[in-house]
C-alpha positions in Angstrom: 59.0 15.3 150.9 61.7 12.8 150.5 63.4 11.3 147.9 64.7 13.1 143.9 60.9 12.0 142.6 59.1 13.8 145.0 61.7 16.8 144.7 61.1 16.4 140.7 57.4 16.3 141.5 57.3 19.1 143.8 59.3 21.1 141.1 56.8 20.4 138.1 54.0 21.5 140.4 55.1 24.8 139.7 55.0 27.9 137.2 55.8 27.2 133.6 59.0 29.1 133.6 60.6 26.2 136.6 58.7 23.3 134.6 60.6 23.5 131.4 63.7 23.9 133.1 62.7 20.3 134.9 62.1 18.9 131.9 65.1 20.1 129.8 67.7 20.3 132.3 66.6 17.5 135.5 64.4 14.8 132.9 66.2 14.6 129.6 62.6 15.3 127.9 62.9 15.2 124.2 62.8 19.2 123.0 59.6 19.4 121.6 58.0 18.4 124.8 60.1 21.2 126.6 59.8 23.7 124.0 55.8 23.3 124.3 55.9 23.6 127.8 58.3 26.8 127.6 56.0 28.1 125.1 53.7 28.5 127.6 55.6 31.2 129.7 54.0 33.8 127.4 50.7 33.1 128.0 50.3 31.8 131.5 51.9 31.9 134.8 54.7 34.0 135.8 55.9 35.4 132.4 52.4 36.5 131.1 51.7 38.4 134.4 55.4 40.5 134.0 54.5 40.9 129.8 50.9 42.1 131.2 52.4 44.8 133.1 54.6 46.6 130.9 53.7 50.2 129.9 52.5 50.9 126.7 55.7 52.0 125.2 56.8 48.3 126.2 59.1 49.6 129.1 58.7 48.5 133.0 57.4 51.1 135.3 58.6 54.1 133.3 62.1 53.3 133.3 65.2 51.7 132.1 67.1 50.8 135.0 65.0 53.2 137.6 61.3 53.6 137.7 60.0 56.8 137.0 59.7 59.1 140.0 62.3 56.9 142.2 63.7 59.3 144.7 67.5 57.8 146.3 66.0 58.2 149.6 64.2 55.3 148.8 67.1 52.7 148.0 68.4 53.3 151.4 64.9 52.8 153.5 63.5 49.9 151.5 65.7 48.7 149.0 66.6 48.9 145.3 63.8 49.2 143.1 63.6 46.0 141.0 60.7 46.9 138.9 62.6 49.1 135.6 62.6 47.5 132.2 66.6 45.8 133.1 65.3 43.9 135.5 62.2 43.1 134.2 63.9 41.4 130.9 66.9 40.0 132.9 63.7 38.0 134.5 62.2 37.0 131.2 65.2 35.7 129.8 65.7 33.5 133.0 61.7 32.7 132.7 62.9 31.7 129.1 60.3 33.4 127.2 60.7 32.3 123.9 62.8 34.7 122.0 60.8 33.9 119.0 57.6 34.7 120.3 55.1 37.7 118.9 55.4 39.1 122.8 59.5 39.1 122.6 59.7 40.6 119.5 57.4 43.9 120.4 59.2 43.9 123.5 62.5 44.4 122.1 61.3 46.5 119.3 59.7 49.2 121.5 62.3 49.5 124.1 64.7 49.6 121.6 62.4 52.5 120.3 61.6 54.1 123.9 64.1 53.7 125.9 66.8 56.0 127.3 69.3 54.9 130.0 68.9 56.7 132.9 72.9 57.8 133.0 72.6 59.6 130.2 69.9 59.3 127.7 71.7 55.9 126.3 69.7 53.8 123.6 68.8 51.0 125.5 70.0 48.1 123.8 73.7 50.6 123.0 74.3 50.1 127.2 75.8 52.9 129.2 79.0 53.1 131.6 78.4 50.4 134.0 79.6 47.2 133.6 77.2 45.0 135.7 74.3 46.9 133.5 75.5 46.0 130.3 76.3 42.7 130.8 72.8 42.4 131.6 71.9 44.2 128.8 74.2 41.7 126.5 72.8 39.1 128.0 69.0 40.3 127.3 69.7 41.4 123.9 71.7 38.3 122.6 69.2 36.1 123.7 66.1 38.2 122.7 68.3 38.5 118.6 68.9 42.1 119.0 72.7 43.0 117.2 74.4 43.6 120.7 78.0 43.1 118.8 79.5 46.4 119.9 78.7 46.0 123.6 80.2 42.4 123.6 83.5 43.9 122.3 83.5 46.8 124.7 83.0 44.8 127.4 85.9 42.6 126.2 88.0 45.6 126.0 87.4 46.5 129.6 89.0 43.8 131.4 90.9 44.6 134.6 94.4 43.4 134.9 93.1 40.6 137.5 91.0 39.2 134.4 87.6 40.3 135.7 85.3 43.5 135.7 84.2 46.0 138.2 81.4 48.8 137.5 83.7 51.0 140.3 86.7 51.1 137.3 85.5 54.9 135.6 85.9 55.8 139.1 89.4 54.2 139.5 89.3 51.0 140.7 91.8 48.7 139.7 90.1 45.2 141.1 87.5 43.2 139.9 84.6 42.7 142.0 82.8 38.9 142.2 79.4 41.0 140.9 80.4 42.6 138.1 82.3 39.4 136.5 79.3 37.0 136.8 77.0 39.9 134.9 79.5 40.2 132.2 80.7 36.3 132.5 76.6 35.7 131.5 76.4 38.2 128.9 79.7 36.9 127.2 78.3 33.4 127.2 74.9 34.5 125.7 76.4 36.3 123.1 78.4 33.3 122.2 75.7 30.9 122.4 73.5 33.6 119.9 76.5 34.4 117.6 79.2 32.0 117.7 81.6 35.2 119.8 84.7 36.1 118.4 88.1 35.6 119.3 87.9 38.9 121.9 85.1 38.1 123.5 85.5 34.1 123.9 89.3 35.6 124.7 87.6 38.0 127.9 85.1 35.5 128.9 88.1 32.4 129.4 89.7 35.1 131.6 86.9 36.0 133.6 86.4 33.0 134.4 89.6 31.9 135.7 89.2 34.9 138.0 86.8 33.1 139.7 88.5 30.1 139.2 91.6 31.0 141.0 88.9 32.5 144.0 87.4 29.0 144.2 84.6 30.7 143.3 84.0 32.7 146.7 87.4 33.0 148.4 89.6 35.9 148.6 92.8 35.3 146.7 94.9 36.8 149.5 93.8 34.6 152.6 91.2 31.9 151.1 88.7 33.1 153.4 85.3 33.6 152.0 85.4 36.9 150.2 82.0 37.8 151.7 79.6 35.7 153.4 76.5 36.9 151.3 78.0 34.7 148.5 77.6 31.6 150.4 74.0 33.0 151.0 71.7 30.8 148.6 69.1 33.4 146.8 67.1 34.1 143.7 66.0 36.4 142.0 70.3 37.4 141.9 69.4 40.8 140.0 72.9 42.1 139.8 74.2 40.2 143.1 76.9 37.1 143.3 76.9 33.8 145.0 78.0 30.8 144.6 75.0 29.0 143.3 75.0 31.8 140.4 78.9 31.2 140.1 78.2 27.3 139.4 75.1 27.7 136.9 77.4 29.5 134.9 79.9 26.7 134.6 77.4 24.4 134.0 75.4 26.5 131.4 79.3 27.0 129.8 80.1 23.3 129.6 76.7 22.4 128.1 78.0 25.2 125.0 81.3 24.2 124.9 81.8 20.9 126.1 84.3 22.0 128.4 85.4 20.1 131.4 84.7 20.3 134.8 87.3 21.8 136.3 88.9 20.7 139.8 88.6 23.9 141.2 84.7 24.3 141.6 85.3 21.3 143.9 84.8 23.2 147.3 82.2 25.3 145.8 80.0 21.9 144.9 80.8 20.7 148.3 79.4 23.8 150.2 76.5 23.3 147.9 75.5 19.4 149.0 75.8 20.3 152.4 73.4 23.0 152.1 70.6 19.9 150.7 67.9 19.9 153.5 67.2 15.9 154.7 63.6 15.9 152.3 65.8 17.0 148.8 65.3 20.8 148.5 67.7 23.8 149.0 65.9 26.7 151.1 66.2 30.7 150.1 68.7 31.7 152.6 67.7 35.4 151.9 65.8 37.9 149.2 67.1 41.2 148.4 64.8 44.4 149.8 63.5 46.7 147.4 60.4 46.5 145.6 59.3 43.8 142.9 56.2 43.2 141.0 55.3 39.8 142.8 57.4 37.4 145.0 58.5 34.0 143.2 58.8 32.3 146.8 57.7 31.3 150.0 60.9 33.7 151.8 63.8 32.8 153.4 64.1 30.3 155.3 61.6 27.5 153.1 62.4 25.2 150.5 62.7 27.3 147.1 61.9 26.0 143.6 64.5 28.1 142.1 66.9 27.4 143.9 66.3 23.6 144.3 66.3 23.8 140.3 69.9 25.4 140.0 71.1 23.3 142.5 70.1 19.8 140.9 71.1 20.5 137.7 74.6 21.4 138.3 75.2 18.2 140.9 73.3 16.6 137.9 75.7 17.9 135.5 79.2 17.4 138.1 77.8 13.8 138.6 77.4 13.2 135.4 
């Protein structure tokens, strides 16, 4: 495979859920001929197979961030589970299951109903104590139109001094971790897309963003040595995980909201990610997180990946530009 028309090709032979993204984001396709192609996430491919296997009281594997029966012992021989109703919905919103869809609104209505964080008996779309979780949950619920005003404003509220968010602060931690920003950073932006934000919350998500500004988006402030070397580790599905990749989509997906402007500092981070282009066009999974998952959306680590090919384009596309 060589050449961007056989990399565009290669893409749109794919599952709905990549093809609209081609056409919106990589092929300037007018909307309704993206829309009716995104449409088709709830009735074919990928996104039909996840909406097939919820339970009937429209959770994921009988839980909402667990799955019913998990035992701990399992997270440290396999994995995190990846199978509960967050996950599941963080993945339909990145499918881009159209919120306005018969299937979306049961969804939301019945685990609004349903379901009970696992910290302590939480209504789902409320959130709980952790700050990675509910900026996953703001996320899912601004996009899907559920009233997720009071967790955008809590989040805001939580900032650390250094600008960011860590899900370690109710146990004292005073530093903000590269994980827990990029969960809220998304959820701040999707609540602004949905609503407009407010003054607090476009206020928290300009300063979380400058803390990973000022990090070059995977440095340590301290040294400017890579903060860890799993963020210059190319993957997808993220789930609640960092790297750089994730770091840039969300300045791109900001800009294209805003209008912002590039800004100078993502300049090494768009550097590391050319030089990670294979010679036929396509960026390769460097690795997948253990744990179990309802189906794999790859070919594993080490071959060229859709999804991440996809990210990668469109924010060179939109740096280029």
């Amino acid at each position: 495979m060589t050449g961007g028309d056989s990399v565009l090709d290669w893409l749109l032979d794919a599952d709905p859920a990549i093809r609209w993204q081609v056409m919106r984001d990589l092929l300037d396709a007018p909307q309704p001929q993206w829309s009716a192609e995104r449409a088709a996430v709830e009735t074919s491919g990928w996104g039909a197979r996840l909406l097939g296997l919820a339970d009937e009281d429209g959770q994921w594997a009988g839980g909402a961030f667990a799955p019913r029966g998990f035992e701990p012992q399992e997270w440290h021989e396999v994995g995190q589970p990846w199978t509960a109703t967050s996950f599941t919905l963080q993945q339909l919103r990145e499918f881009g299951l159209d919120p306005g869809s018969e299937s979306a609104a049961r969804t939301v209505a019945l685990v609004g109903t349903h379901s009970r964080w696992d910290h302590d008996g939480q209504p789902y779309w409320e959130g709980e104590v952790e700050e990675c979780i509910n900026g996953r949950t703001l996320a899912d619920g601004a996009y899907f139109g559920v009233d997720v005003s009071p967790l955008a404003e809590r989040l805001s509220g939580e900032r650390l001094a250094d600008g960011g968010w860590n899900c370690s602060r109710q146990y004292g931690s005073l530093r903000s971790s590269f994980h827990s920003t990029i969960n809220v950073l998304e959820g701040l932006l999707e609540f602004e897309r949905a609503t407009g934000g407010t003054p607090q919350t476009r206020s928290a998500r300009a300063s979380g963003e400058e803390y990973l500004l000022a990090r070059g988006l995977f440095r340590r402030l301290s040294t400017g040595e890579p903060a860890d070397e799993q963020f210059l580790s190319l993957m997808y599905p993220h789930r609640w995980h960092y790297d750089v990749l994730r770091g840039l989509d969300h300045f791109r997906a900001a800009a294209a909201l805003t209008g912002a402007t590039r800004d100078p500092r993502l300049g090494d981070a768009v550097a590391y990610l050319r030089s990670r282009r294979l010679p036929d066009g396509t960026w390769p999974l460097d690795s997948r997180l253990r744990g179990r998952v309802w189906f794999d959306l790859d070919d594993g680590p080490g071959k060229p990946s859709r999804w991440v090919t996809l990210r990668a384009m469109r924010v060179l596309a939109w740096w280029d530009r």
